[in-house]
N, C-alpha and C positions, 0 to 999 in steps of 0.2 A: 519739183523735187525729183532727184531720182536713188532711186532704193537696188544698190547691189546685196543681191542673197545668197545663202547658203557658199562663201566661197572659205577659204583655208587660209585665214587672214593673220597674216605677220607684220604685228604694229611697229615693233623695234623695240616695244617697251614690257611686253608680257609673253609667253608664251604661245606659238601660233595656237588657233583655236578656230573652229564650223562656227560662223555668224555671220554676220551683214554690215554694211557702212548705208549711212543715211547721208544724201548730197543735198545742199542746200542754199544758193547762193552765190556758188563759188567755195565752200568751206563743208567742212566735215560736221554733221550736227551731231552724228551720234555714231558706235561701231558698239556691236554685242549682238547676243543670240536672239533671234525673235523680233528681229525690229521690222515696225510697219510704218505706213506711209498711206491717208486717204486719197492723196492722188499724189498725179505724176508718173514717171516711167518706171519701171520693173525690172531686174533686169535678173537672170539665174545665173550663179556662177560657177554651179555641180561640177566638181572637180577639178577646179581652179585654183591658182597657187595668186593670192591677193598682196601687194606689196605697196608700201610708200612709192611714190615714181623717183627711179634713182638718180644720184648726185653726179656729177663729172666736176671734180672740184679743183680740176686743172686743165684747161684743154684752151685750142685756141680756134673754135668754131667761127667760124661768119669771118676768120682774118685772114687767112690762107683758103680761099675758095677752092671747091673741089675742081680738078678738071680742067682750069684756065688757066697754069700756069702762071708764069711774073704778072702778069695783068689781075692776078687775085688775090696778091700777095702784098697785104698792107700792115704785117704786124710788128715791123723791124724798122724804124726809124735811124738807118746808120750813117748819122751824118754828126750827129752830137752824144756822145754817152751819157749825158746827163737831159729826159726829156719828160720830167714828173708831171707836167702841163699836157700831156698827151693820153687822148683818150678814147678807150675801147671802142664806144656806142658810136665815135665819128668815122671809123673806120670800118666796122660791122657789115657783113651783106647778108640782111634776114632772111634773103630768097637764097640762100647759100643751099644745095639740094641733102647738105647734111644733117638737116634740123628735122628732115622728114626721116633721114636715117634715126637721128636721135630716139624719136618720139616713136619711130616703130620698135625699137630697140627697148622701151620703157621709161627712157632719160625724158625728165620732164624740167630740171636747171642743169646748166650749167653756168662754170666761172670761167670766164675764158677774156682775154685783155692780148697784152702787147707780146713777144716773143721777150728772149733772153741775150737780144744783141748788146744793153745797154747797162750801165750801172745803174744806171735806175731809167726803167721803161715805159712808164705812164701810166692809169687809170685800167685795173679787168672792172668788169660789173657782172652781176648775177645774171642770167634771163634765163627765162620760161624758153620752152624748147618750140613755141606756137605763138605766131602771132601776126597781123599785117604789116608791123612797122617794129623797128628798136623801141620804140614807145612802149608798146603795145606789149613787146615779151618783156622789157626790163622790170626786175625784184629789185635789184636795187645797182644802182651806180652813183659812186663807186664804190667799192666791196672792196678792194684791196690796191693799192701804190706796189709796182713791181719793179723788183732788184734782180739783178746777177752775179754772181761770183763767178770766180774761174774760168777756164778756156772760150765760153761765148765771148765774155766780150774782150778777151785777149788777143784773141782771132781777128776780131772784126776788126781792131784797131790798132793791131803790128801790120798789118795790110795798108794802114792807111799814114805810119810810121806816126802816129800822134797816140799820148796817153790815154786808157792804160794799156800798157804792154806788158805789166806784171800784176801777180797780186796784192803787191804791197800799194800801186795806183790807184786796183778797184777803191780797198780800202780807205785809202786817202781821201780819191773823189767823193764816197758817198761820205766817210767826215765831215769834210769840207761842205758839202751839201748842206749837208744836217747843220754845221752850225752855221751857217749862213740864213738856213729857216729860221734858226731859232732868233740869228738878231735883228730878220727882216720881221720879224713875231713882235719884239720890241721895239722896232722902230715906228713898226704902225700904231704902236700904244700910247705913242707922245701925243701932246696936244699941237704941238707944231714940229719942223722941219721932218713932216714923216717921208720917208722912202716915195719914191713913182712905184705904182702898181703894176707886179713881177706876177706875172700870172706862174712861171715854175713855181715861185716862190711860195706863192698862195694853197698851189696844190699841195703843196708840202706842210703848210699850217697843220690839217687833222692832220698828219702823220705824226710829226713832234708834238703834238696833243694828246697820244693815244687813242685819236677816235678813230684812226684808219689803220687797216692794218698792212704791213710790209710783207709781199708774199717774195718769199727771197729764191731764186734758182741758185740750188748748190748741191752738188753730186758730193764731192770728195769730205772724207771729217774733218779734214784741214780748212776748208772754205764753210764747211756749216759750221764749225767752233766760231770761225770768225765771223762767220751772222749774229751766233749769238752773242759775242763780244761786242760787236757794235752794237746790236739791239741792247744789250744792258748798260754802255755809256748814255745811250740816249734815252732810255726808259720806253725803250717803243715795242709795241702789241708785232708779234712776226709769225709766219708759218716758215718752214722750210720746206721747198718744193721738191721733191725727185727724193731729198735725203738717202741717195742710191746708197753711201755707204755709213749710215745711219747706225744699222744692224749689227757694225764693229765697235762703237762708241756708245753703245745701249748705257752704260753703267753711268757715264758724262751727260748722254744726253737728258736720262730722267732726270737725272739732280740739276738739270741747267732750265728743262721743260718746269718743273716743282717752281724754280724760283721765278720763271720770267710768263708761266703762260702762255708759251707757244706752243705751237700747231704743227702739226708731221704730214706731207702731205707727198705719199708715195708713189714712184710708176713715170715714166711706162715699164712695164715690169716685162711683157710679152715683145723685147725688142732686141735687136743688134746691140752687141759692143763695137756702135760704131765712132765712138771716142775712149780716149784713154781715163778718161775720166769716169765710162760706165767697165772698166774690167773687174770689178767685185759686182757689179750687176747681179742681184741671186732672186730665186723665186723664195727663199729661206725667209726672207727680210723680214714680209711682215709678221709670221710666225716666231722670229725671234724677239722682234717687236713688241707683241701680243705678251711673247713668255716676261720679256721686263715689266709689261704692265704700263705701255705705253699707246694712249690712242694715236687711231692715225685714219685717214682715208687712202682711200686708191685712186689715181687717177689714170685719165690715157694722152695727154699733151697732145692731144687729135690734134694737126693732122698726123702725129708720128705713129701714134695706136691709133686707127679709126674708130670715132668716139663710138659705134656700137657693139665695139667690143669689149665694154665699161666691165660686163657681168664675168665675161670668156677669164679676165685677167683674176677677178676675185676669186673663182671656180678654182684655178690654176693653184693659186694659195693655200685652197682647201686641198688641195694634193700634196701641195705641198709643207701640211702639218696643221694651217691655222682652220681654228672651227669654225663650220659654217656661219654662227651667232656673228661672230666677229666680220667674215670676210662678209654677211649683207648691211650690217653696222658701217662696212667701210665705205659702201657705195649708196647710203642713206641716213640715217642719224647720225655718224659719227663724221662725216663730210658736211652737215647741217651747221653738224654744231661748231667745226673747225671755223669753217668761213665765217661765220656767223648771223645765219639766217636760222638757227633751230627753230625760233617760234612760229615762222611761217609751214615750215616743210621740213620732210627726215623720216616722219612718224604718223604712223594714222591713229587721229586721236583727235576728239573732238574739239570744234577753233582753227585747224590747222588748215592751211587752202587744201582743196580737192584735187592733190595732185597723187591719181595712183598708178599701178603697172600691173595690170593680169594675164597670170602664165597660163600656160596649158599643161604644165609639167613644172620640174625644178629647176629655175634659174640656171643653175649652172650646168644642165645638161645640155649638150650642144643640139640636142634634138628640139630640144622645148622651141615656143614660140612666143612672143609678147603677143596676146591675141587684142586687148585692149590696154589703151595709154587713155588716160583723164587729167588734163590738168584745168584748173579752173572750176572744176565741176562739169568739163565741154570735153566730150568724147573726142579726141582730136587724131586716133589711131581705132578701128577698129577690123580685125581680120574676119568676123568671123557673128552671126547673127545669133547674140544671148536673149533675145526676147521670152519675156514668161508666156 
């Protein structure tokens, strides 16, 4: 067992409050005032800021290696815009040196998968931010089938003078996709003359299922409208990634979110207008967000925001109008619950694995430090000796 005490613990679900968490297995047994433990370790957490370990619910860790250039750069398949059968964990470098960034930073999952070269780009999956092997950190794969609209993959593929070269093509191709799932869906459900085995095809089953969700890259309102347009021809589960200009179409977007159940999934927020696609780019967004009554998460598309800068961006937010409640929501339960991992992690609250972040200070003070990262219930970051 081990027993963190006395620290200033902020579950996500109640008001922060002086108490303790009990570790046990890997998993939370218990958090409240007074809690003991006959044995096991001990740990004091006197003047300590206690936190779920935060989300990165967009980022492309282990795909774009820190530091090695093209030789580490495996997240862009540009050779076919359509590669559903492609998948994160086979392209993954665990020993990536930004996972030790991660975990001293407090990030204990992220969702991180293929890049935005392609109209549809393959398999992200969840992981733990510690581990020996992809095995080893992965929560789940796959967690989400990734799409693009707009300029990526227009770019990539006027370059190469083959479709799409507009957005009328995106939109076609992934049509055309989808209903190609859907009739290799039915063909496999014959008793005879069934289809040969399309491994695209297959990937694509949960998604025209609803069991997988579509994580869509689209900056402009004119390319998220159209996500969600195709997500409601096809009935499919979607987040919108970046939603850079979200914050203009709030009044569309809740009434399109209300009926279809998708997911807002914001940022990098601390970046260049280094396409014409982020010039409404605002630190406003999520604050205007928040004001419709819209959740959402924050992410950093590491490697564009370097993923330890998860907290630096939510902070930002808080400057710039949104309450703190919300911007730690953004980078813990409400990142949880988009992707859809809540019941594992988000929140400290008993059942939930033992994945936590303790400050020395407030999160968003650029002074603070993450003194200790826990995920698992295994101290996997620790700066500084809390022994009783």
């Amino acid at each position: 067992m081990l027993l963190l005490k006395h620290g200033l613990i902020h579950t996500m679900v109640q008001p922060a409050f002086l108490g303790d968490i009990l570790i046990e297995n890997g998993k939370i047994v218990a958090v409240g005032p007074s809690l003991t433990c006959e044995s096991g370790r001990v740990l004091s957490l006197d003047g300590m800021s206690v936190f779920p370990g935060l989300i990165d619910a967009h980022c492309h860790i282990g795909m774009w290696e820190d530091g090695i250039g093209e030789e580490g750069a495996d997240g862009n398949e540009m050779t076919d815009p359509i590669t559903p059968e492609l998948r994160a964990i086979d392209g993954l470098n665990p020993f990536d040196p930004c996972f030790k960034e991660a975990r001293e930073a407090g990030i204990t999952t992220v969702i991180t998968g293929p890049g935005s070269a392609n109209v549809i780009g393959g398999q992200f999956a969840a992981l733990k931010t510690c581990g020996r092997s992809i095995e080893e950190m992965t929560l789940v794969a796959p967690i989400a089938m990734k799409a693009a609209t707009g300029e990526n993959p227009k770019a990539v593929y006027t370059e190469k003078k083959v479709a799409p070269t507009t957005r009328m093509a995106i939109a076609s191709l992934f049509r055309s996709t989808m209903t190609d799932a859907i009739e290799y869906q039915k063909g496999m459900a014959k008793e005879e003359d069934k289809p040969d085995r399309d491994i695209a095809m297959e990937a694509l089953l949960p998604v025209i299922n609803r069991e997988l969700t579509v994580k869509v890259h689209a900056h402009r309102a004119d390319d998220i409208l159209t996500a969600l347009r195709l997500a409601k021809e096809f009935n499919l589960k979607i987040t919108i990634d970046h939603c850079t200009e979200g914050y203009l179409i709030t009044d569309v977007l809740k009434e399109r979110l209300t009926e279809q159940g998708a997911g807002i999934i914001i940022g990098p927020l601390l970046s260049e207008r280094s396409k014409i696609e982020l010039k409404n780019l605002s630190f406003a967004a999520p604050r205007i967000l928040d004001e419709a009554g819209i959740p959402f998460a924050i992410m950093t598309d590491h490697p564009v925001i370097p993923i330890q800068f998860l907290a630096v961006q939510a902070g930002l937010a808080v400057r710039e109008g949104l309450s703190e409640d919300t911007a730690f929501r953004s980078i813990t339960k409400n990142a949880a619950d988009i992707v859809g991992i809540g019941e594992r992690v988000g929140t400290l609250e008993a059942g939930k694995d033992a994945d936590i972040a303790v400050f020395d200070g407030h999160p968003f003070d650029f002074r603070t430090h993450c003194v200790m990262t826990i995920i698992n219930g295994i101290i996997v970051h620790n700066k500084r000796s809390l022994e009783v």
